[in-house]
N, C-alpha and C positions, 0 to 999 in steps of 0.2 A: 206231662199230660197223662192221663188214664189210657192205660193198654188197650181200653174198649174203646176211645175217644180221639186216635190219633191228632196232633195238628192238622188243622187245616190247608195251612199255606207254610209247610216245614222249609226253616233252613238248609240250604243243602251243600253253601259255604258260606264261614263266617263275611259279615256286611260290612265292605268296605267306606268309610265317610269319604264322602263326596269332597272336592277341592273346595276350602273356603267354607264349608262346615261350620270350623271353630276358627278364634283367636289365633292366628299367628303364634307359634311359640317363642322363647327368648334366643337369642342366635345364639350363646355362650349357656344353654341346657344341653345334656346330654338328652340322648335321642332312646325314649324308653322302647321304643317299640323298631329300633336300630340291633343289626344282626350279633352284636355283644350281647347284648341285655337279653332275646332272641333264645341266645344259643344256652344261656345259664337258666332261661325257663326253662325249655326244653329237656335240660336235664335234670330238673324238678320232676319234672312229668314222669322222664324216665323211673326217678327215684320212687316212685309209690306207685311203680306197676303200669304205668300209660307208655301210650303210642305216637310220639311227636305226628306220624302222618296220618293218622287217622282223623275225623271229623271233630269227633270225640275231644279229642287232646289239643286241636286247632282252637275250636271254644271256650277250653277251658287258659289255652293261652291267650286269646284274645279277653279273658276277665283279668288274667292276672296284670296284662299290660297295665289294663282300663283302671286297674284299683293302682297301681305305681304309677301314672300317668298325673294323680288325684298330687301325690307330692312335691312336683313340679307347678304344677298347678297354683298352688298355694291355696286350696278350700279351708275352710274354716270346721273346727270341731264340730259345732251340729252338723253340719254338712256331711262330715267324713262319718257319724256316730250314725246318721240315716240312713246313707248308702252300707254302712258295715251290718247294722240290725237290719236291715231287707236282705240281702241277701243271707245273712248267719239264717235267720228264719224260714226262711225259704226253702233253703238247702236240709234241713232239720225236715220240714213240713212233707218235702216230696220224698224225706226216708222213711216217716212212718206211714207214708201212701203204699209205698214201693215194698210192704212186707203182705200186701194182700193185693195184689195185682187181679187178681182172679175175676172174683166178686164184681157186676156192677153196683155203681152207687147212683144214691140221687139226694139232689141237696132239697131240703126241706127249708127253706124261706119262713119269717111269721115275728106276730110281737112277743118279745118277752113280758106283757101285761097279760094278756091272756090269762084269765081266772081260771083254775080247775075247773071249776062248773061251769062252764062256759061251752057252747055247743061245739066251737071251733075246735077247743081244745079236745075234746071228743072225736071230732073228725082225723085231727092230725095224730093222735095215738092209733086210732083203727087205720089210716090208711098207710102209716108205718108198719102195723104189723101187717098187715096184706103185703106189702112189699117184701119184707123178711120172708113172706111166706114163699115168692116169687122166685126167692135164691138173693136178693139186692141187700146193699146195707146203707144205713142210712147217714148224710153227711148235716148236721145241724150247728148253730153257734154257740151250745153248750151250755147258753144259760137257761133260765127259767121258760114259761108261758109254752109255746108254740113249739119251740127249741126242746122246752123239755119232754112235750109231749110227744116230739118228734123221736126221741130216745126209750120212750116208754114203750112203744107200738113193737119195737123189733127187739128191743131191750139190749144189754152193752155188748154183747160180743157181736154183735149185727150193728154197732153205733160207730161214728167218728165226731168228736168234738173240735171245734176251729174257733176257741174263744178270741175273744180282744177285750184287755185291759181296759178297764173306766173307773174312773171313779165314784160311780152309783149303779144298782141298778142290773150289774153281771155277774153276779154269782156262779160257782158252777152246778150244776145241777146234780141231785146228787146218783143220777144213775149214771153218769160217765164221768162223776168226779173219780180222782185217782187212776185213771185206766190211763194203758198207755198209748191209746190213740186216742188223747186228750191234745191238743196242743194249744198253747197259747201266743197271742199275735200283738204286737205291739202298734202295728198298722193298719189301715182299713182294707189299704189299699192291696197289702200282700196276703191279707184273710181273705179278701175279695177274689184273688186269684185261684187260689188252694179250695176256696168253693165252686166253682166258675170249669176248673182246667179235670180237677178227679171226679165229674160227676156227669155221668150221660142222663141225668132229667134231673128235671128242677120241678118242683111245686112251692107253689107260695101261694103261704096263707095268709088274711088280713093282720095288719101289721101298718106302724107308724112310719115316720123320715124312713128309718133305716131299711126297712123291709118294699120303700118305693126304692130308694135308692138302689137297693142290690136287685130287682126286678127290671129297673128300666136300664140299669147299666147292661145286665145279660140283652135282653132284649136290644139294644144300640150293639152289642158285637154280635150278634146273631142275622142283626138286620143290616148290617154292614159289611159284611163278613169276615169280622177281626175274628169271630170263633165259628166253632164249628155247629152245624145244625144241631139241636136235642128239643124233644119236647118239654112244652114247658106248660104246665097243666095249675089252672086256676083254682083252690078250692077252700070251701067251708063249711060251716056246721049248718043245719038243718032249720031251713027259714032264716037265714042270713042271708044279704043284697048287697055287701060288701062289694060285689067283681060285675055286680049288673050293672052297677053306679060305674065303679070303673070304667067299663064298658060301653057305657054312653058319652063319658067324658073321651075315650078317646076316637068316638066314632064325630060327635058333635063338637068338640072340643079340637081335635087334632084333625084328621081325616078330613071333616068340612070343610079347613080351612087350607088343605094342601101339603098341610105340615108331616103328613105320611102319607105312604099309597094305598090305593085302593085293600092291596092283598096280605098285608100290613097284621092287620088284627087277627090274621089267621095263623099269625107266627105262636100264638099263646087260644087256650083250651080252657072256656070253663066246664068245670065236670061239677057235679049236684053231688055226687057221695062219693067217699074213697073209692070203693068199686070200680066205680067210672073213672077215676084219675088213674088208678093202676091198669085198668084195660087200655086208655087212652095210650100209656108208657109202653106200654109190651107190643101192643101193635103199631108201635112207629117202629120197630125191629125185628117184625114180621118176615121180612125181605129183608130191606136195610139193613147194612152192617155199620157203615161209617164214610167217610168221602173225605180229599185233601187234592190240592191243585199239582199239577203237576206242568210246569208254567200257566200259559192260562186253561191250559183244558184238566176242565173238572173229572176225577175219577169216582165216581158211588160204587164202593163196595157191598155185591149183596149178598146176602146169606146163602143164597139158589138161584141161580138162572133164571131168567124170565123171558118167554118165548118172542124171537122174532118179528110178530106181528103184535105184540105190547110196543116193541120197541119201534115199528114203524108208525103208531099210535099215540103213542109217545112223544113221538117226536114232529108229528104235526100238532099236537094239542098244547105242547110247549114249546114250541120253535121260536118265542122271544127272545127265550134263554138260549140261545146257542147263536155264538156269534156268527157274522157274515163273513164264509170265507175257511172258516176256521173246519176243526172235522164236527160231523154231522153226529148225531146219539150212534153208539156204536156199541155192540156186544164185545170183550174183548178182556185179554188176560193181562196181569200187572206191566205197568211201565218197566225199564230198565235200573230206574234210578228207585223202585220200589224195593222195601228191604222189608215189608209186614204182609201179612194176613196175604202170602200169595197165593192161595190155594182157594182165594172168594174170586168168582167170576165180578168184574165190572163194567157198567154202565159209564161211558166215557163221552163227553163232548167240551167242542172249545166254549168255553161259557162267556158271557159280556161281563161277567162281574157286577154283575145289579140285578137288582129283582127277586129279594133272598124270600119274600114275600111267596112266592109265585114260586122259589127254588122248594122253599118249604108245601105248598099243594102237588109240586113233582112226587117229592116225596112219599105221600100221602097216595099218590095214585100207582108209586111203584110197588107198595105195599100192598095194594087191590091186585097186584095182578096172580 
């Protein structure tokens, strides 16, 4: 995850499967994940520098189990070649993350059809470089249209490329072809992450399948709460209706019919010029610093304290969100089991786990204060 964007809902020991889980194994298998097998990880671990008791080295032996668990198993070559290319990639993707830690990013969404001349394409190169302007870099899928212009605004040393492989259509673009925070993805699904997990805001631009597809997945973890809150800011070129049309279909479309809530459409921003989509960005971390559960009571990291009587304001204006029983909005300093950003006072209550809708207007109002 981005050092600005902690987990949400972080492991805090490896997950044990549940009895009856999976298939029975064969009675006459050795037992991979039995205290022999066990103890020769461990000394793996040891071998390249790790900590058999640390969290750290518990997870990475709970993969190696899971990957030698695969041969017993009997999976079949695509099988074993899928699970081996998702992870080989992954692990690759979050080391060229993890050489610019600093920096926030924001993923730039959009079609690679996008003509030069095209207004949109105008917008997403100006509201790239506003962002570069900002101190941010920018995280795009490397090819042409939207993508490219998304690289042009901030230009390559302010860029990140997260291509996937096609057979038509994805060329790399050429202002972050060659660079070494180019990567390439064999999967949607592990480029989806790598866009999704290192980038505290998202903007997207109009764009085809691919660019609904990676907007309404963000949106379903956002409003779910598989991921963590970011803004996520609508935008286009100049007299385009692209996200008004959107807009209606999902207010008349979804909303009408029950299919989201009320508070729902205020998880995503449309902004009218890059301007407005970077002011939209910066002021959602006015205050806000970042939030992650700590069983079920939610912690909001803020930037600065925010006075007592916000918080008693607060907490009647939102009192949905905070469960029955549970502790009430609280001023108060890191958990125990907190190991990041201890030095941010936080906003802590036991939350219901729904209404990210509504989580996301908290937000909004804790930033007002």
């Amino acid at each position: 995850m981005s050092q600005h964007r902690p987990e949400l809902d972080p492991i805090t020991k490896p997950d044990l499967p549940a009895k009856g889980d999976a298939p029975p194994e064969a009675p006459a298998q050795k037992r991979v994940d039995g205290p022999e097998i066990t103890a020769k990880i461990d000394a793996l671990i040891r071998e390249v520098g790790g900590q058999p008791d640390t969290l750290a080295s518990e997870l990475v032996r709970d993969l190696v189990t899971a990957g030698l668990k695969l041969i017993p198993d009997g999976r079949n070559t695509g099988e074993l070649k899928l699970i081996t290319a998702a992870v080989k990639e992954l692990r690759y993707a979050f080391r060229v993350f993890g050489q610019y830690p600093e920096p926030h990013k924001v993923t730039i969404f959009g079609s690679a059809r996008t003509p030069k001349e095209h207004p949109d394409y105008a917008a997403a190169r100006e509201f790239g470089r506003l962002m570069a302007n900002a101190g941010w870099m920018a995280i795009t899928g490397a090819g042409g249209g939207i993508m490219e212009a998304g690289h042009e605004g901030p230009g390559r040393d302010a860029s990140f490329g997260v291509a996937i492989r096609l057979p038509f259509e994805q060329a790399t673009n050429p202002v972050i072809a060659g660079d070494s925070k180019l990567i390439h993805f064999r999967y949607f699904f592990t480029r989806k992450l790598m866009f999704i997990s290192q980038s505290e805001a998202v903007a997207l631009f109009p764009g085809g399948f691919g660019t609904m597809d990676e907007g309404f997945e963000l949106l379903t973890l956002v409003q779910t709460g598989k991921a963590s809150m970011v803004p996520i800011v609508l935008m286009e070129g100049e007299g385009e209706t692209f996200w008004e049309e959107f807009d209606q279909f999902m207010r008349a479309g979804l909303l009408k019919r029950g299919w989201i809530s009320p508070e729902d459409p205020g998880l995503y921003r449309i902004c009218k010029t890059p301007q407005q989509g970077v002011e939209e960005i910066l002021k959602f971390y006015r205050v806000y610093h970042s939030s992650r559960y700590v069983r079920d009571d939610l912690v909001i990291r803020l930037r600065r304290p925010i006075s007592p009587a916000n918080v008693e304001r607060l907490s009647k204006e939102f009192a949905k969100l905070v469960k029955p029983g549970g502790t009430p909005m609280t001023l108060r300093g890191p958990y125990e089991v907190e190991d990041d950003h201890l030095h941010l006072p936080r906003l802590c209550f036991t939350h219901t786990r729904r209404d990210f809708g509504m989580l996301r207007r908290l937000i909004d109002a804790v930033n007002q204060c």
